[in-house]
TORVEXBA-704612 format. One record per residue (C-alpha): x, y, z; residue number from 0. Coordinates in Angstrom, 3 decimals, decimal comma. Layout:
N
          x          y          z   num
          X          Y          Z   NUM
...
! end
This chain:
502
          x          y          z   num
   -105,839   -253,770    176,844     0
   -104,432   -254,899    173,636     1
   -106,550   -255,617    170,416     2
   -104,929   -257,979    167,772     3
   -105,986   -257,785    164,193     4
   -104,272   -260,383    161,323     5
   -102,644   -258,213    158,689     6
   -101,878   -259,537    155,087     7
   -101,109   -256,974    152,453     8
    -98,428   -256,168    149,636     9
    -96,002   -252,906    149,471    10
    -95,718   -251,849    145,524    11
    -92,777   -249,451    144,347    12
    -94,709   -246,368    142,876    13
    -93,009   -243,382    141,010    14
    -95,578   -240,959    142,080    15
    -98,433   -240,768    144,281    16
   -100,933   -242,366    141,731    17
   -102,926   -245,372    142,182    18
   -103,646   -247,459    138,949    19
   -107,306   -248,401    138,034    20
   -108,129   -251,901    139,862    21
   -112,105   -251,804    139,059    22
   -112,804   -255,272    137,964    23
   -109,875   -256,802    139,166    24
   -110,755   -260,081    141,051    25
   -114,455   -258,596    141,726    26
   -113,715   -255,165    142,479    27
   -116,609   -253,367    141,355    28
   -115,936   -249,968    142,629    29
   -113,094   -247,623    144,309    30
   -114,198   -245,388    147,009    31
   -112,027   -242,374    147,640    32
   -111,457   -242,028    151,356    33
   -109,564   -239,096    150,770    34
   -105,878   -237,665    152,470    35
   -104,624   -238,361    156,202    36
   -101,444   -237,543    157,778    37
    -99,368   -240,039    159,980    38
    -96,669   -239,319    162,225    39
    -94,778   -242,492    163,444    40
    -91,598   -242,643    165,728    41
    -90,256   -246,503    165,449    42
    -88,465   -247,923    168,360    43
    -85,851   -250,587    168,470    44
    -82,553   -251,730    170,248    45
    -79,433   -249,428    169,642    46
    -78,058   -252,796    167,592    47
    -81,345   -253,048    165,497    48
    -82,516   -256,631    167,370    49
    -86,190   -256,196    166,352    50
    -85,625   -254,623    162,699    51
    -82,519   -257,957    162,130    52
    -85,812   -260,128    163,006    53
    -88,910   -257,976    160,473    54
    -90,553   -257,075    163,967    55
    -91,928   -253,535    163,878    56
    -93,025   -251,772    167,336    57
    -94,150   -248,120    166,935    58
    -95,948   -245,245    168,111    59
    -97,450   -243,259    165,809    60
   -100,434   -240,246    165,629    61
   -102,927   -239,293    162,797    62
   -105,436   -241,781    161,047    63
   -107,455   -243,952    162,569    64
   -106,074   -246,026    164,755    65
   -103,206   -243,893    166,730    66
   -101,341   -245,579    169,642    67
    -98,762   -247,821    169,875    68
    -98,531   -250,800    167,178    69
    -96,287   -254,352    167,603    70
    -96,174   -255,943    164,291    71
    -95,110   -259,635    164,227    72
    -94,522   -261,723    161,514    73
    -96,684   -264,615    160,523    74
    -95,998   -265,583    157,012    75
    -95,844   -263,898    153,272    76
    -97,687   -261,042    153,363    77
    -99,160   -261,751    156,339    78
    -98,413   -259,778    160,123    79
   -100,109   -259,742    163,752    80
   -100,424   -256,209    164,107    81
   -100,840   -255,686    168,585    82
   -102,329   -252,275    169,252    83
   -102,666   -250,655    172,528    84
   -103,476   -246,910    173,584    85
   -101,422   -243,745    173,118    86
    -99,011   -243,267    176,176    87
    -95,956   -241,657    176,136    88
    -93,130   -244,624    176,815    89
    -93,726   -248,224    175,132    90
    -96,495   -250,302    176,948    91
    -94,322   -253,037    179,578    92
    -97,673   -255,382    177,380    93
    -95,952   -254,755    174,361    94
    -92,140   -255,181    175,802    95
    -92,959   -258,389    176,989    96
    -93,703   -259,395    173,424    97
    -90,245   -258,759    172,371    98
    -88,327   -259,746    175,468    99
    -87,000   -263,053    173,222   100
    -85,293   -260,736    170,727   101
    -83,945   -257,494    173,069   102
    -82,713   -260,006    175,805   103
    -84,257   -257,489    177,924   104
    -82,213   -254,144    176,276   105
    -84,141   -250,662    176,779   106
    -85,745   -249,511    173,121   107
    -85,173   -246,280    172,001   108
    -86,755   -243,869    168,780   109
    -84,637   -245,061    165,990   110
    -86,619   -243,713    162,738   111
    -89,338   -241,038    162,511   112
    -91,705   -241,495    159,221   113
    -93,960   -239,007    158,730   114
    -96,614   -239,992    156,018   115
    -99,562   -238,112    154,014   116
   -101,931   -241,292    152,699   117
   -103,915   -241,221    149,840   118
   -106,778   -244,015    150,391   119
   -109,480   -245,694    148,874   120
   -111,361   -248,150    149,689   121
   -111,777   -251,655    147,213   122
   -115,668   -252,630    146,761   123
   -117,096   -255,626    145,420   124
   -120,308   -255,062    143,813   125
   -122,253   -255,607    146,719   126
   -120,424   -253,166    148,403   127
   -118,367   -255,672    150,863   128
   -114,814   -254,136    151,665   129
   -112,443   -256,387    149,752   130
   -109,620   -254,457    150,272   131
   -108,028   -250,741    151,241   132
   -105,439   -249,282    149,082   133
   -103,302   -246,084    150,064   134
   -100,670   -244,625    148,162   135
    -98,067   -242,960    150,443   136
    -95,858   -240,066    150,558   137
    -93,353   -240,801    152,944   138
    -90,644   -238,382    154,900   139
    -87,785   -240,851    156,797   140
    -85,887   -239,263    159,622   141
    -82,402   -241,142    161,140   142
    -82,638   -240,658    165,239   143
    -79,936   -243,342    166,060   144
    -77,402   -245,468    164,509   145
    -77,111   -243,395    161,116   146
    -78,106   -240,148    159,695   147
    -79,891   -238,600    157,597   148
    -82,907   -238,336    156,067   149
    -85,328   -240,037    152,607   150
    -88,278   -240,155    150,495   151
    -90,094   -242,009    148,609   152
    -93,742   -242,551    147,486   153
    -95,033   -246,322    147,628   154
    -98,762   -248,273    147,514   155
    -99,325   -250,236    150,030   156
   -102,620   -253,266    149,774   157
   -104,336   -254,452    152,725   158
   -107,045   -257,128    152,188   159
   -110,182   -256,852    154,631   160
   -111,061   -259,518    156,973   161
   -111,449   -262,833    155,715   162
   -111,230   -261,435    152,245   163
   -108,732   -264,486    149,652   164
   -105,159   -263,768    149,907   165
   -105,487   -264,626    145,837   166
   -107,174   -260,898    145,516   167
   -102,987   -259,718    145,892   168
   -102,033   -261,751    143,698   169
   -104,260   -260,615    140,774   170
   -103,895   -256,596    142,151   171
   -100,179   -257,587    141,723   172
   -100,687   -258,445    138,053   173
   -102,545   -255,055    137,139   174
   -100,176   -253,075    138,972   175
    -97,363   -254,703    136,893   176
    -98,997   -254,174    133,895   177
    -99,070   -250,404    134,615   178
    -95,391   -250,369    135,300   179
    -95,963   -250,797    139,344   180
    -93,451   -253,774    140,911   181
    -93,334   -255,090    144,407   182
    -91,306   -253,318    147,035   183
    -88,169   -255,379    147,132   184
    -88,443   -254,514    151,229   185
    -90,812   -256,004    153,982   186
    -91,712   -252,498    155,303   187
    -91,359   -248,776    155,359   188
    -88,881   -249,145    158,225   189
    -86,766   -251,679    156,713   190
    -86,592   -249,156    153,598   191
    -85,544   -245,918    156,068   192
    -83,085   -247,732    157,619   193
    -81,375   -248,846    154,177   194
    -81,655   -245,116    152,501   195
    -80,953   -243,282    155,735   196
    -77,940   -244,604    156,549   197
    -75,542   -244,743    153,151   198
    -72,758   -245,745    154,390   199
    -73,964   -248,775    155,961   200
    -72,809   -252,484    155,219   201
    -76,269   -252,456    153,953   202
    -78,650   -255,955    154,567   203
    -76,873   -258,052    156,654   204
    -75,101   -261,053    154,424   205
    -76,894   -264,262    154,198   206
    -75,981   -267,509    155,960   207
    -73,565   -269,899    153,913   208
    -74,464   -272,803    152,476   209
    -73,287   -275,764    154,913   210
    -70,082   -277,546    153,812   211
    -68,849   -279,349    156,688   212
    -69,927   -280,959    159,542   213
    -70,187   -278,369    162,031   214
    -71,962   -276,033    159,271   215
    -74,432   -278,508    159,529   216
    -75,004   -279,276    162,989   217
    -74,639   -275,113    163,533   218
    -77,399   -274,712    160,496   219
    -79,830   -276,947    162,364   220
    -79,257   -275,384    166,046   221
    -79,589   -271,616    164,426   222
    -82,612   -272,830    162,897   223
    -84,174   -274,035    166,345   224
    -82,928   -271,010    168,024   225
    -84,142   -268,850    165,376   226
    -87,884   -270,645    166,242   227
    -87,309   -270,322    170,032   228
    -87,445   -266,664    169,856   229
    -90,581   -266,280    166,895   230
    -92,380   -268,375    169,251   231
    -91,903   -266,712    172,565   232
    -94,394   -263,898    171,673   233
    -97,513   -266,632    171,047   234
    -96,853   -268,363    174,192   235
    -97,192   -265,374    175,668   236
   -100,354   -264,525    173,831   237
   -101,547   -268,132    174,384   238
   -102,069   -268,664    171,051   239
   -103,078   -273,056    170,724   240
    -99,986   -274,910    170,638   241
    -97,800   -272,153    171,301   242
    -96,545   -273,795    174,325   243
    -95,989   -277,622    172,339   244
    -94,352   -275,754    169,644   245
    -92,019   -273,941    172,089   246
    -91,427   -277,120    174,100   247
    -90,463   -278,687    170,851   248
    -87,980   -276,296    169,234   249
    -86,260   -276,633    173,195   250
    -86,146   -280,103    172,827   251
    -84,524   -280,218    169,375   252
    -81,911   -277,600    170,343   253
    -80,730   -279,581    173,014   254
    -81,087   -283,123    171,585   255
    -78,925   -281,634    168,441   256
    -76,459   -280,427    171,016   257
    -76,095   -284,043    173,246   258
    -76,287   -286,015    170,142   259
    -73,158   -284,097    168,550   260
    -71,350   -283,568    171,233   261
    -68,308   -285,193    169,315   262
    -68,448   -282,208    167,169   263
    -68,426   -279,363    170,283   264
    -66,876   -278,665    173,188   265
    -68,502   -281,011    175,902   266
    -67,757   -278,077    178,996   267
    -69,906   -275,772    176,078   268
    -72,175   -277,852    176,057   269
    -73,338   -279,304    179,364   270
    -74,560   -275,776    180,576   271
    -76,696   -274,714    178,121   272
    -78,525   -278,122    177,603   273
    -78,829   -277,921    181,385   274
    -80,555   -274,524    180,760   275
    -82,723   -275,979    177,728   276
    -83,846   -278,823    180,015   277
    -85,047   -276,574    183,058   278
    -87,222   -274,547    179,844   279
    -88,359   -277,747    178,823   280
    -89,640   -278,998    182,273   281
    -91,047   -275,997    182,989   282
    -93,376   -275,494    179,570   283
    -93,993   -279,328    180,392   284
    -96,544   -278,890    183,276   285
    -98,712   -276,744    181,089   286
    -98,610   -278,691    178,230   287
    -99,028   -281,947    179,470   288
   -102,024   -280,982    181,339   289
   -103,531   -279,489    178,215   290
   -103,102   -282,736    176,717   291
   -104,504   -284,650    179,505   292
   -107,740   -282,174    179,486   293
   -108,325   -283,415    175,982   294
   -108,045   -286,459    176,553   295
   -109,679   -287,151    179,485   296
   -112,786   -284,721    178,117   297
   -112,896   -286,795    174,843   298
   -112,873   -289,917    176,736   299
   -115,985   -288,879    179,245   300
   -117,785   -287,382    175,800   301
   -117,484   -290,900    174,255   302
   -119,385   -292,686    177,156   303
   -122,213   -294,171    176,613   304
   -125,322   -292,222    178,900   305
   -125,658   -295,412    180,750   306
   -122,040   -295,407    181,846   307
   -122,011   -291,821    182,674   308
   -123,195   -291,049    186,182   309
   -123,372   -287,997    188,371   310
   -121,347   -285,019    187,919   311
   -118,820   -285,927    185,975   312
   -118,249   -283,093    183,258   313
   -118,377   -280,250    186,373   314
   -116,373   -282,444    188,686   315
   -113,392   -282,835    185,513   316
   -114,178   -278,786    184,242   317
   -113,282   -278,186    188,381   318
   -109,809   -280,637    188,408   319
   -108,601   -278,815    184,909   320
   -109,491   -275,879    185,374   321
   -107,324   -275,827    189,504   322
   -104,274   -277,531    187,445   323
   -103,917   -275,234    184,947   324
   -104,345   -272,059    187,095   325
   -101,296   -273,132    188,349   326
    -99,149   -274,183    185,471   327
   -100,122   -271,090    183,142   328
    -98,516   -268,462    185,654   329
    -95,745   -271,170    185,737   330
    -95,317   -270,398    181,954   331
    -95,111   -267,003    182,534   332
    -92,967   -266,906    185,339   333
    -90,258   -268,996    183,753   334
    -90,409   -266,517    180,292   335
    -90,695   -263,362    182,456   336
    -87,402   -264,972    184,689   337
    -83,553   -263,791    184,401   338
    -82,871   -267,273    184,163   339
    -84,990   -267,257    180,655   340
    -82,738   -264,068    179,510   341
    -79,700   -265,611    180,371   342
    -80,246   -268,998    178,351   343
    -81,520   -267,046    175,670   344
    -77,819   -264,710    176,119   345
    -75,654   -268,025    176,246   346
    -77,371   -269,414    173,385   347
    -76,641   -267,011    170,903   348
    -73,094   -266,528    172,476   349
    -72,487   -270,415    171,544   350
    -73,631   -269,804    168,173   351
    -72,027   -266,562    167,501   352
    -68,281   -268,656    168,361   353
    -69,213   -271,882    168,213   354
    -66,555   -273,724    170,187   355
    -66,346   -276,410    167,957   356
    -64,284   -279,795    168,356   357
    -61,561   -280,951    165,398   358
    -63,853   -283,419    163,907   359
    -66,630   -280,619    163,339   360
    -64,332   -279,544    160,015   361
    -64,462   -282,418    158,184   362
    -66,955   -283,549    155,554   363
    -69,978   -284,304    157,014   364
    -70,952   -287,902    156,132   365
    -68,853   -289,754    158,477   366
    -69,017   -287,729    161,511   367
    -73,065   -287,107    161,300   368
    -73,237   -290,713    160,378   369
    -71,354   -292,054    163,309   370
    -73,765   -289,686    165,917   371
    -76,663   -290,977    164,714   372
    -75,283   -294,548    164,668   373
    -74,761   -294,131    168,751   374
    -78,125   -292,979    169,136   375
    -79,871   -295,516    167,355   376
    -77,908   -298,215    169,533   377
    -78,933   -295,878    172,389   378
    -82,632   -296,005    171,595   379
    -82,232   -300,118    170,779   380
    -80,732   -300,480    174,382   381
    -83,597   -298,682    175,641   382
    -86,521   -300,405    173,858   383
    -85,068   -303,761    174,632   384
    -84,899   -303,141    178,044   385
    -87,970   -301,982    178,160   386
    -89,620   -304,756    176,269   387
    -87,831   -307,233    178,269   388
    -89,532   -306,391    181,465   389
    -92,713   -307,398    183,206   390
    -96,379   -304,949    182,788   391
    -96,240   -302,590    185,417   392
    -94,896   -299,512    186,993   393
    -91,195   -300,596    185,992   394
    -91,403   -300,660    182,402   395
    -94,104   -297,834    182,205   396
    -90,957   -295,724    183,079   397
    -88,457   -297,526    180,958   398
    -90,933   -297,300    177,939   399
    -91,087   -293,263    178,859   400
    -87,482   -293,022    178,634   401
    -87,346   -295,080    175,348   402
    -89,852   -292,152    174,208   403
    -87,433   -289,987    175,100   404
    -84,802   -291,550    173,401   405
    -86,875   -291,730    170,129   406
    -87,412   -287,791    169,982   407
    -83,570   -287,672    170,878   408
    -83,058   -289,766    168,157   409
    -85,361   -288,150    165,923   410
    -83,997   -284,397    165,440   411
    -80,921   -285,542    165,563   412
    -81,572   -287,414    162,284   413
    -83,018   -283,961    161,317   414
    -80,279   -282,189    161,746   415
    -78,316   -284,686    159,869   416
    -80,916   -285,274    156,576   417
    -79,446   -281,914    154,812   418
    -76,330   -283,511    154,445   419
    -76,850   -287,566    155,001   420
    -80,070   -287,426    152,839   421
    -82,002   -290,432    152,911   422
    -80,573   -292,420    155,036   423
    -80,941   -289,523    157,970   424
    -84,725   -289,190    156,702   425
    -85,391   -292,863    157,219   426
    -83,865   -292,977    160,736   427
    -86,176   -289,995    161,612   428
    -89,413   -291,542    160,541   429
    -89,054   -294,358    162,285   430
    -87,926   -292,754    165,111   431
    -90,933   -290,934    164,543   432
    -93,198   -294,118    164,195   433
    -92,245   -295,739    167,402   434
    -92,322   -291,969    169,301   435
    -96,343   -292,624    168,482   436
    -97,240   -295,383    170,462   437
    -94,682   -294,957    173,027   438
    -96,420   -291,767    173,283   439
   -100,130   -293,055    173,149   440
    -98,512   -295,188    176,439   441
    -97,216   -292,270    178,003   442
   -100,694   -290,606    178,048   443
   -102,610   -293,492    179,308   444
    -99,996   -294,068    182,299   445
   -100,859   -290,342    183,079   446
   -104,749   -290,768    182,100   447
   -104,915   -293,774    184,695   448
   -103,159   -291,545    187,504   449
   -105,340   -288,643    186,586   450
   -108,671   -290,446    186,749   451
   -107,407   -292,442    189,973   452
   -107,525   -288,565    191,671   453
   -110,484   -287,901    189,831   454
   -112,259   -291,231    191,308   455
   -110,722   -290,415    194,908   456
   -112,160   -286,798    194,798   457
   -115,759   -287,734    193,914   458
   -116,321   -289,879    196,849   459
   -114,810   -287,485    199,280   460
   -117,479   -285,220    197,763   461
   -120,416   -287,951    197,481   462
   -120,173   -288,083    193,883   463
   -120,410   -291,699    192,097   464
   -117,178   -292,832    190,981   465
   -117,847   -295,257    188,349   466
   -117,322   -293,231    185,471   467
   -114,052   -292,935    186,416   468
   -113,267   -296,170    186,966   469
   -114,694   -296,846    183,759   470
   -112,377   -294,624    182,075   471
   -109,705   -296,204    183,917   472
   -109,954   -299,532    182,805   473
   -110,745   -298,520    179,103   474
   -106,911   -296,651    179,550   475
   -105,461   -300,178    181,122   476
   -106,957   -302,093    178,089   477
   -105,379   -299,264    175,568   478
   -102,214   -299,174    176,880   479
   -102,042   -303,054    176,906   480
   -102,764   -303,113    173,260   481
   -100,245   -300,564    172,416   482
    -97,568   -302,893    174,130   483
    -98,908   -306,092    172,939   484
    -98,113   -303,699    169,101   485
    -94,695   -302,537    170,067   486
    -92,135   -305,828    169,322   487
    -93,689   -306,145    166,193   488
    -93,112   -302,432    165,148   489
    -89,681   -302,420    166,945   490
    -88,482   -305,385    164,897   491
    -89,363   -303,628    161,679   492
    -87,658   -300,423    162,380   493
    -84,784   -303,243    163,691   494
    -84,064   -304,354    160,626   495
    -83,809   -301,036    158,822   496
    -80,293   -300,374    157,472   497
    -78,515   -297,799    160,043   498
    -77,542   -294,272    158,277   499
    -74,116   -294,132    156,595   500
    -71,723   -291,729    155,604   501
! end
């Protein structure tokens, strides 16, 4: 079993193994020496360096406290998931899984060997609360693959305790500079090896251009989205809260940017892959739209009234959420676990390492950006008109989906396009994002009403009242006609808007 601790601390650049004097720095009161340890860690990676090109960290290492194997996954500044399981002998398949978005499914091997003797003490307010632990290391690197050689170099490394304020770093930082002692320049001791251990390297890889024309732009946004696909694989795995919604969204963008632009790239390119991205899509979709009908329907029975609330109800809905998502969670998995899922993830970052782009994807980017978004705003009009035209009822519940649909289409495609189309692009995506609301506060009542109509049907096959239920349900018909009855008005505002131009 895995144990997951949240990691922020701050590597420091130190010319020998000394640790400067924080007492009194941001309530440090006293400095407790833990004394000298010895680590031995062997870090594994892809032959091609996948997990080290992306700051992720898996290794196994001996000595200290915690020995076994450690995943380290960025979070933000300073800050890492560090995923620790027992010491075995070959990487835990637990762990793998973690990093199956960024090997593509490629066998890890021992790439760098750092052997460490830590110096530690331990940061003490004056109630003697753990604020923080410092170590200064001596470090040994040792090439195994891809390079040669071997390095050293000392460095102090500050890890805050739990809960402890970030802002503690911040004012460590300040003494240390003040005694000569700067910020490591790299994220971590492995980034470092690789760098010193292998001279005659190309050294960190180069950093993406600046867009200039259109395709940069429309390339910049997709690598982006990609880029997100992949960080976010490991918490929907992990089931961290709305893992799977984030996922589901960085899918959707990638393959609205790539229908919207299709004047830009090869259409043949194309088709395939946003195939691919809508089979992801569907699939995260059971999962997630049944967490969001849970909520909904579990806020709705909390804000009965007692008198309106009869039998069972709160076992009978715990029961019906609880079967549906035993089935869609393993459906998650399945479809992240699946060839098919390596595959996508393989074509995608073939497209975008020779993207087979079109003629008009070298030209300045006003013109060409504005003219996409131009089609899909006429798209999305032809949609909500449509659907506004029609009668209440099942017919234009649909159409008023797909004009949803078209909104979030519409949406990241102005995204993409805001870098270089500025306000303009911004304008079209907030109020494509404005209308995406209420179409979507429809959406969830159409589903709400079919929900609680199964709900209604299974208590009196079990003897259970219904009328909560059917309570519910016409409290979702009144909310979705008031969302409608609100939708001309805000569609004829957004109407008259100025379209984006080049």
């Amino acid at each position: 079993m895995a144990d997951t601790t949240r990691e922020i601390e701050r590597k420091f650049e130190s010319r020998d193994s000394g640790l400067p004097d924080l007492t009194n720095v941001g309530g440090i009161a006293t400095v407790v020496d833990q004394g000298v340890t010895e680590l031995d860690a062997v870090y594994y990676d892809t032959p091609d360096l996948r997990l080290a090109a992306s700051s992720v960290t898996l290794r196994r290492r001996t000595g200290g406290s915690t020995p076994g194997w450690h995943l380290k996954l960025p979070v933000g500044p300073d800050t890492r998931d560090e995923i620790g399981t027992p010491l075995t002998d070959e990487p835990p398949a637990e762990l793998l899984r973690l990093i199956r978005s960024r090997t593509l499914g490629a066998r890890v091997v021992p790439v760098v060997r750092l052997r460490s003797v830590r110096d530690v003490r331990e940061l003490r307010d004056a109630e003697g609360r753990l604020l923080a632990e410092a170590s200064a290391d001596a470090v040994h690197a040792e090439r195994l693959v891809g390079g040669h050689g071997e390095a050293q170099w000392t460095e102090i490394e500050v890890e805050l305790a739990e809960g402890v304020d970030p802002e503690l770093l911040d004012l460590v930082e300040k003494r240390f500079r003040r005694a000569g002692v700067r910020p490591s320049d790299v994220p971590s001791k492995l980034a470092r090896a690789l760098t010193e251990t292998d001279p005659d390297g190309d050294g960190p890889a180069p950093r993406r251009r600046k867009p200039v024309t259109a395709g940069d732009h429309v390339l910049a946004y997709l690598r982006a989205q990609r880029d997100r696909l992949v960080a976010l694989d490991p918490a929907v795995r992990r089931d961290l809260p709305d893992s799977v919604h984030d996922l589901r969204v960085a899918t959707r963008r990638l393959r609205s940017a790539l229908r919207a632009y299709r004047a830009l790239l090869d259409r043949e390119a194309v088709a395939p892959l946003a195939a691919e991205l809508q089979w992801l899509t569907r699939e995260l979709g059971v999962d997630r739209d049944q967490e969001v009908l849970d909520e909904r329907l579990a806020a709705a029975l909390d804000a009965l009234p007692g008198h309106l609330r009869t039998g069972p109800a709160r076992e009978r809905l715990t029961l019906w959420s609880g079967t549906r998502r035993g089935a869609s969670r393993p459906r998650v998995a399945a479809a992240l676990d699946s060839r098919r899922y390596l595959e996508l993830l393989t074509a995608l970052d073939a497209f975008l390492a020779d993207p087979p782009l079109r003629k008009a994807a070298a030209r300045k980017p006003g013109k060409p950006l504005a003219k996409a978004l131009d089609k899909e705003f006429r798209r999305l009009s032809r949609r909500i008109e449509r659907a506004l035209a029609l009668e209440p009822g099942p017919e234009r519940d649909t159409a008023l989906h797909e004009a949803r649909k078209k909104a979030k289409r519409t949406r990241y495609a102005a995204e993409a396009a805001a870098p270089a189309l500025g306000k303009a692009a911004r304008r079209l995506s907030r109020d494509a994002k404005s209308l995406q609301r209420p179409l979507g506060e429809h959406q969830d009542s159409v589903m709400s009403r079919q929900a609680l109509r199964t709900l209604a049907e299974d208590a009196a096959a079990a003897g259970e009242p219904a009328f909560s239920w059917g309570v519910l349900y016409g409290r979702e018909e009144r909310t979705a006609a008031l969302t409608e009855a609100e939708l001309p008005a805000r569609w004829a505002e957004v109407a008259r808007r100025a379209r984006p131009k080049g």
